[in-house]
C-alpha positions in Angstrom: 108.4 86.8 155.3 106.8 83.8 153.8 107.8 83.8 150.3 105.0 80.9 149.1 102.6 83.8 149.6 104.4 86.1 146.8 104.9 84.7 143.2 106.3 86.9 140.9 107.1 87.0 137.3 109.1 88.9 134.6 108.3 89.7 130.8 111.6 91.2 129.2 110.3 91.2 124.9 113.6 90.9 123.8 114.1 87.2 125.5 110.7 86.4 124.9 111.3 83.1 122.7 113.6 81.5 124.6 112.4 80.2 127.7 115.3 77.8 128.9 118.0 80.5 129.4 115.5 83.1 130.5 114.4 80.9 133.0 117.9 80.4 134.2 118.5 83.8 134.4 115.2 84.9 136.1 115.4 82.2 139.1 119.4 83.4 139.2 117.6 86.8 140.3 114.9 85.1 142.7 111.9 85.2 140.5 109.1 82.4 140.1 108.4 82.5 136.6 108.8 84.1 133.2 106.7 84.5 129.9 107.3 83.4 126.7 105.7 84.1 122.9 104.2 81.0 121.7 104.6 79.8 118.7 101.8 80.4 115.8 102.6 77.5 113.5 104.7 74.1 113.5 107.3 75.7 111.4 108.7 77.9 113.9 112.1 76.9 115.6 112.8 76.9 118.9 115.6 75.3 121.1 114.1 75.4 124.6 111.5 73.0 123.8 113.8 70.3 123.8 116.5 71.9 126.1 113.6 72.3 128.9 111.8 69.8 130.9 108.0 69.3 131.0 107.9 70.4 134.7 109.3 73.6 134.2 106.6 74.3 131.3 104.0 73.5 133.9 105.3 75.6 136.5 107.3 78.1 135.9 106.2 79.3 132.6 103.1 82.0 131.9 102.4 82.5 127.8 101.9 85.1 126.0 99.7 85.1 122.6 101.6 87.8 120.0 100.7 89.0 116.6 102.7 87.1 114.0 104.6 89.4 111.5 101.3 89.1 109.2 99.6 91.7 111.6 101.7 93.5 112.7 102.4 97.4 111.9 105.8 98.3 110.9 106.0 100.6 114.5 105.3 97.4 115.9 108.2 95.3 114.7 110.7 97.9 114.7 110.0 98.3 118.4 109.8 94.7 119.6 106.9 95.1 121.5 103.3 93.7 121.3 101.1 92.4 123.2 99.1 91.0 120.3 96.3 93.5 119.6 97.2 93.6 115.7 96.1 89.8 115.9 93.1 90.4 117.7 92.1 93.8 115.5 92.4 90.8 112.9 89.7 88.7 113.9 87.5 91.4 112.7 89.0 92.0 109.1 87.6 90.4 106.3 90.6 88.2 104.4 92.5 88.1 107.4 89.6 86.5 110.2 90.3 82.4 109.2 94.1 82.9 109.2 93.8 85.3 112.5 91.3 82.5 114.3 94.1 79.7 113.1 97.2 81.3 114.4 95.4 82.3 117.6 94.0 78.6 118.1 97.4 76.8 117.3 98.8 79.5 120.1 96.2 78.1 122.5 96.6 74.4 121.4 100.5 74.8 121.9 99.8 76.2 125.3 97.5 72.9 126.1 99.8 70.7 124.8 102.6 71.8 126.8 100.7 71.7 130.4 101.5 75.5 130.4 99.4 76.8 132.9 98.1 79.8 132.2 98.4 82.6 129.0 98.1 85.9 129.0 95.6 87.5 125.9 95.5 90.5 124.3 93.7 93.5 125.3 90.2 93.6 124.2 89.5 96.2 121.1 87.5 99.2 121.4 85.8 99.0 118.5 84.5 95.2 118.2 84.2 93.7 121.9 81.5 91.5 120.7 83.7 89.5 118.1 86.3 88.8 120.3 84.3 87.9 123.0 82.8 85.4 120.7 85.7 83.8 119.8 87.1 83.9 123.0 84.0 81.6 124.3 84.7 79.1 121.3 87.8 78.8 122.8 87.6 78.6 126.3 85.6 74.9 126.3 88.7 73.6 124.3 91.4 74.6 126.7 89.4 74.3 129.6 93.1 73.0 131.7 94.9 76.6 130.8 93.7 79.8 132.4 93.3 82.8 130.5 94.3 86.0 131.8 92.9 88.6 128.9 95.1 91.9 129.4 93.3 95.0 130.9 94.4 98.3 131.3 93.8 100.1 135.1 90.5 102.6 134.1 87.5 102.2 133.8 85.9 101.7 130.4 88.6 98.9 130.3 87.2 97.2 133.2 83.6 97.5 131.4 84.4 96.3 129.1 86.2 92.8 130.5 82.9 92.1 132.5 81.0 92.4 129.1 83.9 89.8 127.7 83.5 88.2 131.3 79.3 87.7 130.8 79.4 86.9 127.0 81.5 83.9 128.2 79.0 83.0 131.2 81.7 83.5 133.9 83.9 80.8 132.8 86.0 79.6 135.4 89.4 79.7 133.3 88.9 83.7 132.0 90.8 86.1 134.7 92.4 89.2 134.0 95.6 90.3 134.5 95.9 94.1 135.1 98.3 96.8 134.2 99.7 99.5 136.2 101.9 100.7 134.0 101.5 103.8 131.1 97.7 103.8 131.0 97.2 103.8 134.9 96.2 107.5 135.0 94.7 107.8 138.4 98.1 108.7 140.5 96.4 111.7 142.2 92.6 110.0 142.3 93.7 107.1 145.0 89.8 107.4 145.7 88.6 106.3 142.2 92.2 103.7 142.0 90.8 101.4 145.0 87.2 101.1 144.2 88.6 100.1 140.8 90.8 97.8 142.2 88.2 96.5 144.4 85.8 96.2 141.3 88.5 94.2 139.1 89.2 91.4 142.7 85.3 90.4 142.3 85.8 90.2 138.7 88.3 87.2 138.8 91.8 89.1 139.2 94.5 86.9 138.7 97.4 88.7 138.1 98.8 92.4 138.2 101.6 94.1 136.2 104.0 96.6 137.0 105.7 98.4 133.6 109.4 98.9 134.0 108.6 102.3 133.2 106.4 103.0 135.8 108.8 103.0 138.5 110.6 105.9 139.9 114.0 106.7 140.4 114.8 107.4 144.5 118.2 108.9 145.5 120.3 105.8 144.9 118.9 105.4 141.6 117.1 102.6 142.5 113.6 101.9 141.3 110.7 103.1 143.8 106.8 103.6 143.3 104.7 106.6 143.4 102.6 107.0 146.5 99.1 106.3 144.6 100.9 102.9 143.4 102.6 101.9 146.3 99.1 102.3 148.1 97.4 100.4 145.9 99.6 97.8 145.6 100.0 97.3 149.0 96.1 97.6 149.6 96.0 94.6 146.8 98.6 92.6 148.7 96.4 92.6 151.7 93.3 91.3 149.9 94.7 88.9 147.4 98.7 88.5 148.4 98.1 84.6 148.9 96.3 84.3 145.5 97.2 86.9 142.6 100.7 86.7 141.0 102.9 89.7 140.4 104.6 90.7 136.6 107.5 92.7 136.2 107.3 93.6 132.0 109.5 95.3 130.1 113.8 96.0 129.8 115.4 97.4 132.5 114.8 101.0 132.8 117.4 101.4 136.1 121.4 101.1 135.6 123.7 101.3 139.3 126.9 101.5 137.1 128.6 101.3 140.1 127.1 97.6 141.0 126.1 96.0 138.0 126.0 92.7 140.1 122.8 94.6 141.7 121.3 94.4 138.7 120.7 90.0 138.5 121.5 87.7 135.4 118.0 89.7 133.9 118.9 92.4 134.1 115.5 93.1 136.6 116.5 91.9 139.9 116.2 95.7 141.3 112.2 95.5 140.6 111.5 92.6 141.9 113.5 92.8 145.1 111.4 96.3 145.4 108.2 94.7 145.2 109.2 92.2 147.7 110.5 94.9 150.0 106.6 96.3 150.1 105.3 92.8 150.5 107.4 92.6 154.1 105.9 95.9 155.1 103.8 95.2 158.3 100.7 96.1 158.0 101.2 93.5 155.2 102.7 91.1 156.9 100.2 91.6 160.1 97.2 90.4 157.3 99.0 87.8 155.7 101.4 86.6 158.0 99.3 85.7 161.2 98.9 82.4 161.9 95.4 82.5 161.6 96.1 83.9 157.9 97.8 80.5 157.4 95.1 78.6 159.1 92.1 79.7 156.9 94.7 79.1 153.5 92.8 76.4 152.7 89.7 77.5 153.0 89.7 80.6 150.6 86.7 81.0 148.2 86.0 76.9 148.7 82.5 76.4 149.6 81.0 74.2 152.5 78.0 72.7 153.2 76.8 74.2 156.4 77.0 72.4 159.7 73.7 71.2 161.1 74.6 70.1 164.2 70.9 69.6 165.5 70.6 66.8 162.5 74.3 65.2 162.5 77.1 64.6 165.1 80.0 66.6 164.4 83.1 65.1 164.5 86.3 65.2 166.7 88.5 67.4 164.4 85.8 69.5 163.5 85.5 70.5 167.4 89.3 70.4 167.8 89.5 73.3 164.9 86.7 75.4 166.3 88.5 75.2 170.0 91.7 77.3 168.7 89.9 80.2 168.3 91.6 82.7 170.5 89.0 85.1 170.5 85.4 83.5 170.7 86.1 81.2 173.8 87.2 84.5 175.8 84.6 86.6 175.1 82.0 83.8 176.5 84.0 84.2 179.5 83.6 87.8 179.8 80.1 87.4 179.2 79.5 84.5 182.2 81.6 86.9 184.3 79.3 89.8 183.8 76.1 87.7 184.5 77.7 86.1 187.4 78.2 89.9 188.9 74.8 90.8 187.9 73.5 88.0 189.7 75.6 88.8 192.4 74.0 92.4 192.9 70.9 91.7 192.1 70.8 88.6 194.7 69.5 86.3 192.4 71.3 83.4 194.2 71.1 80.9 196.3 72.5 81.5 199.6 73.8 79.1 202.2 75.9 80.8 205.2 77.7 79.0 208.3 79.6 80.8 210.8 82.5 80.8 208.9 81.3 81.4 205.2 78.5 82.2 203.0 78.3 80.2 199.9 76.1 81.3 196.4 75.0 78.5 194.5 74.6 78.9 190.6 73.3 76.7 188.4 75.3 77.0 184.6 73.9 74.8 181.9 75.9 74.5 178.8 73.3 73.4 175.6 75.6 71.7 173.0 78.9 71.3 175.2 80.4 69.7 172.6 84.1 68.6 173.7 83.5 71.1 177.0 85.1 74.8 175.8 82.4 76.6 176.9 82.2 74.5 180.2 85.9 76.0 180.9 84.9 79.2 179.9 82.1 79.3 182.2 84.0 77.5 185.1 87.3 80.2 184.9 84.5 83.2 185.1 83.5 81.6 188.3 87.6 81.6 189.5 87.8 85.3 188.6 84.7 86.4 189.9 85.6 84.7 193.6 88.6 86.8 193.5 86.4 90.0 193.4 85.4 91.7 195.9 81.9 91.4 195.3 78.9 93.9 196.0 76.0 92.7 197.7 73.5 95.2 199.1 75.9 98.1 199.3 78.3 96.4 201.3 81.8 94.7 200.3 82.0 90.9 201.7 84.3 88.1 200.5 81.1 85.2 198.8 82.5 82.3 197.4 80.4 81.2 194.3 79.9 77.0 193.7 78.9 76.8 190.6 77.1 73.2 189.3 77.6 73.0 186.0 76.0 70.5 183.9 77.0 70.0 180.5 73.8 69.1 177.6 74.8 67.2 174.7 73.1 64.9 172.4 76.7 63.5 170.4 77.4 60.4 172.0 81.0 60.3 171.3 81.3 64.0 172.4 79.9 62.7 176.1 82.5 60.1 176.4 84.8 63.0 176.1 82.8 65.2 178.3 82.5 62.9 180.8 86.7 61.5 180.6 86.7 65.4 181.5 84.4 64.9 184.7 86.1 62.0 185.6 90.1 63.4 185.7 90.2 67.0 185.1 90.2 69.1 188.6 88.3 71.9 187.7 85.6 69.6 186.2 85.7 66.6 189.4 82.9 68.1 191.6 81.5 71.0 190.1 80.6 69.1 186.5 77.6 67.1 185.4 77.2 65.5 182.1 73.8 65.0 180.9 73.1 62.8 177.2 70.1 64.3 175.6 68.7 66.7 172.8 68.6 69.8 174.5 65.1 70.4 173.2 63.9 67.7 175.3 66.1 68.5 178.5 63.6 67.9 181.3 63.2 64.2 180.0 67.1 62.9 181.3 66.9 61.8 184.8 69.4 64.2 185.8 67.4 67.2 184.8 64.2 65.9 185.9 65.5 66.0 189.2 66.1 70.0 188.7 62.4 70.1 188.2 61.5 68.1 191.2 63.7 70.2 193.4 66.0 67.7 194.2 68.9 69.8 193.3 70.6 73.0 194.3 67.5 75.0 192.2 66.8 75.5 188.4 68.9 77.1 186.3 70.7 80.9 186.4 72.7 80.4 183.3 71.9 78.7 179.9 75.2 79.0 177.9 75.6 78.2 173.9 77.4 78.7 170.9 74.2 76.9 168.3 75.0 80.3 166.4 75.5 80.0 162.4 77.0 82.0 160.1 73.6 84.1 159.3 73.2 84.1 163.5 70.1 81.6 162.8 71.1 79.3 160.3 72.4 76.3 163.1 68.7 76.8 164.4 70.2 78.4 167.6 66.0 80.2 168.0 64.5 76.4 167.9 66.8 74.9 170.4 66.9 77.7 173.0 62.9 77.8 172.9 63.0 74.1 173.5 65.4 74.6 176.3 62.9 77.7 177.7 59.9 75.2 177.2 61.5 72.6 179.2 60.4 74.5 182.4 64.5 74.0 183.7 65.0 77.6 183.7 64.4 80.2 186.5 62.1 83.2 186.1 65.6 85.3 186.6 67.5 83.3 184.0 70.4 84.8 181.7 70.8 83.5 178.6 74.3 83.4 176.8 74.0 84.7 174.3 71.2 87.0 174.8 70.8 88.4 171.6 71.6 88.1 167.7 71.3 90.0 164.7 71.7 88.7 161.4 73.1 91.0 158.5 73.0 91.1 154.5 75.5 92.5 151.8 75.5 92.5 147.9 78.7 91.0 146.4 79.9 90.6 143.4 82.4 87.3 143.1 82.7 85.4 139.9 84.8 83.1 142.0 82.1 82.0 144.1 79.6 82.1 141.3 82.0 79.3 139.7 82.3 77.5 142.7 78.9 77.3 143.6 77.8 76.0 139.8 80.5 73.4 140.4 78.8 71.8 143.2 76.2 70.9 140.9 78.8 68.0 139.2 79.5 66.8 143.0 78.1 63.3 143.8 74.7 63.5 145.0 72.7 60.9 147.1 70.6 58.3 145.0 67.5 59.5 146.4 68.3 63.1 144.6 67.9 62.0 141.0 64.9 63.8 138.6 63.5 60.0 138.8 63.1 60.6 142.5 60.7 63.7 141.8 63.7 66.0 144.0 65.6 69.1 142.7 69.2 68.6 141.7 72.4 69.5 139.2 72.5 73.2 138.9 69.4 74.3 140.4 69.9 72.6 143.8 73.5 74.0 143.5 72.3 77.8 142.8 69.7 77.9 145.3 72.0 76.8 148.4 73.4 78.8 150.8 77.3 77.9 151.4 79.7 78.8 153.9 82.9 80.1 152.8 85.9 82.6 153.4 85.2 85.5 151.1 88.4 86.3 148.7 88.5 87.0 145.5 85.3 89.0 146.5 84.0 92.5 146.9 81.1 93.6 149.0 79.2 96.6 147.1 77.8 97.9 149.9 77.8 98.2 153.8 75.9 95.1 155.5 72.1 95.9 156.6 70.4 94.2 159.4 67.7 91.9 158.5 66.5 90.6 161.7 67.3 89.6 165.8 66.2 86.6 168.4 66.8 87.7 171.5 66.4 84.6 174.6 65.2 84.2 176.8 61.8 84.8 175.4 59.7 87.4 177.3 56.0 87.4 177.6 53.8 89.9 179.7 52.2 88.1 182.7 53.2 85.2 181.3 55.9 82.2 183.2 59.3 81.8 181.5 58.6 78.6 180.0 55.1 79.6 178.7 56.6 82.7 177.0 57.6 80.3 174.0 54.4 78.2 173.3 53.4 79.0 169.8 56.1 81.3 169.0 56.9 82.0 165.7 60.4 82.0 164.3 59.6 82.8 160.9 60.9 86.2 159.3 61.4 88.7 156.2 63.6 91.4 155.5 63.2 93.5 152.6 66.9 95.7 152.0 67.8 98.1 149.9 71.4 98.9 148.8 72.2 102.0 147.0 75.5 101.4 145.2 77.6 104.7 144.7 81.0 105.0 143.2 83.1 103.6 145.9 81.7 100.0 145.1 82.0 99.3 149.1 86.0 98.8 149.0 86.2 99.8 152.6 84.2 96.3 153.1 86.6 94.4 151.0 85.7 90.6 150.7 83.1 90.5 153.3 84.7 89.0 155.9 87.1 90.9 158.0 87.0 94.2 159.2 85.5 97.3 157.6 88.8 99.0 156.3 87.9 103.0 157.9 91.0 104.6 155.9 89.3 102.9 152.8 86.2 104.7 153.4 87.5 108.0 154.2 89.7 107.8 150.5 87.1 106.0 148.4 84.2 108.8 149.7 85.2 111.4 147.6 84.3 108.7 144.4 80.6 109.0 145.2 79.0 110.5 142.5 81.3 108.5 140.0 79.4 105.4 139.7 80.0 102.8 136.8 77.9 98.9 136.2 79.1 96.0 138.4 77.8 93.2 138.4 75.8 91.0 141.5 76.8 87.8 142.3 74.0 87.4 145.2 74.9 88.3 149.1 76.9 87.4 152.1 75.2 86.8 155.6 76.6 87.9 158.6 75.6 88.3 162.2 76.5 90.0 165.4 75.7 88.5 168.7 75.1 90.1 172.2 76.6 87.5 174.3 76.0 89.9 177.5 75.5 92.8 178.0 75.0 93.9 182.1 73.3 96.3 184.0 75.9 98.9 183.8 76.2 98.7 179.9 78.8 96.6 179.8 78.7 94.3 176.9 80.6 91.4 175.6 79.9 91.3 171.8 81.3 88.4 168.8 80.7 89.6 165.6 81.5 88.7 161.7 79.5 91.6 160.2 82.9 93.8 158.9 81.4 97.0 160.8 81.4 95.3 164.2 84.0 92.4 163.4 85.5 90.7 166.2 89.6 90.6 165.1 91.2 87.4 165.3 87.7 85.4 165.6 87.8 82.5 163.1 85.0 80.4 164.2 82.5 81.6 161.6 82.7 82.8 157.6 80.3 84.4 156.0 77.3 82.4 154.1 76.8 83.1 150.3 73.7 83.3 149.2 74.1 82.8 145.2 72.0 84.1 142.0 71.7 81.6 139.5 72.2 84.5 136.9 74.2 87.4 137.6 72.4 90.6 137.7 73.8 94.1 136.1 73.6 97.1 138.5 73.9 99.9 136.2 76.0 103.1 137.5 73.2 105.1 140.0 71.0 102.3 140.1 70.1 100.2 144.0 69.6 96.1 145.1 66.5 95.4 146.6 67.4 92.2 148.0 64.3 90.1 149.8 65.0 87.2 152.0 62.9 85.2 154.1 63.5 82.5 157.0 60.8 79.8 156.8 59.4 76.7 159.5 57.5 73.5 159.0 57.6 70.9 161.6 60.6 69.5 160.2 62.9 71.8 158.4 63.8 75.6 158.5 65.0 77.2 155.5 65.5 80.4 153.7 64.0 81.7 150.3 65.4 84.8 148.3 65.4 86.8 145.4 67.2 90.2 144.4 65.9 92.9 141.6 68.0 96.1 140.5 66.1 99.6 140.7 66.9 102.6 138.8 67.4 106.3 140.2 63.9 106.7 139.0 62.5 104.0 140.6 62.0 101.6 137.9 62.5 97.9 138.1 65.3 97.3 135.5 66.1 93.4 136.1 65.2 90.8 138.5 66.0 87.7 139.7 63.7 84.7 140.3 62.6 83.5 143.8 65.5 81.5 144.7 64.6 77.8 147.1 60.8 78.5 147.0 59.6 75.9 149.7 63.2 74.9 150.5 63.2 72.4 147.6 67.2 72.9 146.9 68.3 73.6 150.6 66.9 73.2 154.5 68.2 72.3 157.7 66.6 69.7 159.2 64.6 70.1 162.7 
């Protein structure tokens, strides 16, 4: 098991002000950190801050804000347990709101000054959510290098009421929660209405989850053990945020082995944690966050990129060495030349040269955006496995060998000196291989090509093969550069194109994560040229109204992915040649989608990228009808290509959309489109989300806006038109 991707905690009131033994004790036992009260005023003493070093406050210490004696109830201090709501309850009583907003602040400032790293607030009062969430926001600026993780109980007026805390505080990137299975979890028969909440709370900025000591069960060897419902949960939580969210064990020990007290760790709660990590090594844990491809896209979680225009810039060696490990993508273009190759095959759509001892089929491959040459192997190990078929040609069963010339398009220079060090020295390249240095838009211009046309070579071309396809399917202008290749008059009437089709797919989300990160882009450097005094969009607005790529995590999708539109290649035209099929065509679209958001909130969909959990959507169907508000973040594009599919229905597919997801493909994550304001969706209400793709001569870009509709039809809140023109965002021609 990889232990970096489980952090947990434990809270034990009793040993709550002094952190150096605790500490002690708790790693003794194998846990990561512990909480401790902090301190309201100077005059408190306390040993460990001078027993402890500074590094162990930064790491390994979580704090807890607690109601001084002042506030609390009598119930209260005999029992030694608070979680600071008499404090907060406070803030809202005349004579005791300035001393309340002081002894909170010093709390706070203590937390600052002692690098601790994150603190854990009080629940949010029933009564007055609108005067806490008001001080809390007065806060936040001031302590902007601690998070806050505001305690919220596991239902659903609770979780209301943290997004209203969550909005009056404009999504600030420091506010999580941390949740509480424990006494008020009261869904242990509705697993349903459990995991839509869960996957609610993981868009809202979910940080943390704790597990009361006195939720646990007994099992025969009176050790502690979960109900079903919690283990279920827990272990669906592990799976979506196991590498991120930290785990809490709170509260004395609630299970004795008299027999092995040594069982029981130096605090007394070794038996819970080593529980907890017993259902984090399950494997259909494990299997999610285990793989190495889990490892690989670590990094990547919920961080935005820029996406890759590889028609405008040359990509660079590492960023073709990452895309090559995919074990997935690279196999399925094999499948798919392999198909076309036998559909040529039967169809006698090649060129044939016989002798008395052989017959020979010549095939012409041409591989648009080659790159370092993956595709080129792809397309050159489909020829190897088709020449040891037994091929069909005209109903009878002969032994054809297949040459294949494949000629490899691309416009990066340094990506044709490796290209052509591959033509040079590799065997399966020397012979069969061309290399050709041009934009593939303009093909017929290189010498080599132009030869193609003149009919000095073997014939034009069977095969176009690419992989120009973007997260959204369009957005690497894949439609733009396969017309240009179709206009170049290089390709036969009978031409295959790989891929032949794509579709591209939209989802609501909701993600404060990824709001935050996309409103920090605005404070990234920006080119000279961008400044107001150069009449160009910037700061926030350019930063709102740009799609990013990004691995989906601390996200949920509200809703199953709806196709928006397809490009299918090559072009066809009626009565029209091949290459004439594209003249004035018009790549410009608009979708208009509507989601209708019930009360399982999309959990079988999780984060948007991966695939659509079925068991998830079986259990959280029996919640429609139980809707509550969430809030959109804006949507996540998708796509799911057609590489090939043959005459006999046969089809080789790559997808990211979750319902058609290709498992263990890594090439592409999803691209968030963001709303510069969130946008409530009350309970029964739908998204209407409208998005278009737009041309000029030089740029393609999209533009989209969002509005929420009730059950009756009305508009209830909309968005504005997000890009108009593609002032923020384009990708260059």
């Amino acid at each position: 098991m990889d232990e970096g991707t489980f952090v947990g905690g434990v809270s034990i009131p009793q040993r709550s002000d002094d952190a150096y033994y605790f500490l002690e004790d708790a790693r003794s036992d194998g846990y990561d950190f512990i909480t401790t009260n902090l301190p309201y005023s100077s005059d408190e003493k306390r040993t460990d801050v001078t027993l402890m070093e500074s590094k162990h406050w930064s790491t390994s210490i979580v704090g807890m804000v607690t109601s001084p004696p002042l506030y609390r109830t009598s119930a209260e201090t005999s029992s030694g347990t608070d979680n600071g709501e008499a404090l907060v309850a406070a803030l809202n009583v005349d004579g005791l709101r300035r001393q309340a907003k002081k002894d909170f602040t010093f709390m706070l400032q203590w937390a600052s000054h002692m690098s601790i790293p994150a603190v854990i607030l009080p629940p949010i009062p029933a009564d007055d959510i609108f005067e806490y969430g008001r001080f809390l926001s007065t806060l936040i600026t001031n302590t902007s290098n601690v998070q806050l993780w505001l305690r919220v109980n596991f239902d659903k007026e609770s979780i209301q009421n943290f997004m209203m805390i969550q909005r009056m505080c404009d999504g600030a990137s420091n506010l999580g929660c941390i949740v509480e299975f424990g006494q008020n979890f009261k869904l242990a028969d509705q697993i349903g209405e459990g995991m839509s909440l869960l996957h609610q709370l993981i868009g809202c900025n979910l940080r943390a989850l704790v597990f009361s000591t006195t939720v646990f069960l007994s099992n025969k060897r009176k050790c502690p053990t979960l109900a079903k419902s919690h283990q279920f949960l827990f272990v669906e939580l592990l799976k979506r945020l196991g590498r991120t969210c930290r785990i809490l064990v709170e509260g004395s020990p609630h299970h004795h082995i008299t027999d092995n007290e040594a069982a029981m760790g130096r605090s007394r709660n070794k038996l819970y944690l080593q529980y907890l990590r017993h259902i984090r090594s399950k494997g259909e844990v494990k299997d999610v966050l285990d793989t190495e491809e889990s490892k690989m896209e670590t990094s990547y979680l919920d961080h935005l990129q820029s996406a890759l225009q590889p028609l405008g810039d040359h990509l660079e060696f590492s960023t073709y060495e990452v895309f090559e490990k995919d074990p997935v993508k690279y196999e399925k273009y094999r499948e798919a030349v392999e198909l076309a190759l036998l559909d040529k095959i039967q169809l006698k759509q090649l060129k044939v040269t016989s002798d008395a001892k052989s017959s020979v089929m010549h095939c012409v491959i041409m591989v648009v955006g080659a790159g370092r040459g993956p595709l080129v192997n792809a397309s050159l190990m489909a020829v190897k496995n088709v020449n040891k078929k037994k091929s069909v040609v005209g109903g009878t069963t002969s032994n054809i060998t297949i040459k294949p010339h494949v000629i490899a398009v691309e416009k990066n220079p340094s990506a044709v000196l490796f290209l052509n060090s591959l033509k040079n020295n590799h065997p399966d390249w020397n012979g069969t291989t061309s290399v050709a240095e041009c934009d593939m838009r303009s093909a017929e211009e290189h010498p080599l090509l132009s030869a193609i046309l003149k009919g000095d070579c073997a014939g034009k071309v069977d095969i176009v093969v690419s992989e120009l396809l973007g997260s959204f399917g369009d957005n690497e202008l894949s439609p733009e550069c396969l017309d240009g290749v179709q206009r170049s008059g290089l390709m036969k009437e009978s031409c295959i194109s790989i891929p032949q089709s794509y579709t591209s797919y939209l989802a609501p989300v909701t993600s404060a994560r990824l709001r935050l990160e996309a409103q920090t882009q605005a404070f990234m450097p920006l080119d000279g040229t961008e400044s107001p005094a150069g009449g160009k969009v910037c700061g926030t607005l350019q930063a709102m109204e740009t799609p990013y790529v990004v691995r989906a995590h601390a996200a949920s999708q509200l809703h199953k992915e709806l196709p928006c539109w397809e490009f299918s290649h090559p072009v066809k035209k009626e009565n029209a040649k091949i290459e004439d099929a594209v003249k004035d065509i018009d790549n410009e679209r608009r979708a208009q989608k509507i989601f209708k958001i019930d009360g399982s909130k999309g959990a079988s969909f999780g984060s948007g990228y991966g695939n659509c959990n079925e068991t998830l959507s079986t259990v959280t169907s029996k919640n429609i009808g139980m809707e509550s508000s969430n809030l959109l973040h804006g949507f996540l594009g998708s796509f799911h290509c057609v590489l090939y599919k043959s005459k006999n229905s046969v089809s080789s597919d790559i997808s990211i959309a979750p319902e058609s997801f290709s498992t263990g493909m890594f090439s592409w994550f999803p691209l968030y489109f963001p709303l510069k304001e969130p946008l409530l969706v009350p309970p029964g209400s739908s998204v209407r989300a409208n998005i278009w793709r737009k041309c000029d001569d030089k740029r393609v870009w999209y533009e989209w806006c969002a509005d929420i509709i009730s059950e009756d039809s009305q508009i209830i809140n909309i968005s504005n038109l997000h890009n108009p023109n593609g002032r923020s965002s384009f990708v260059r021609l």
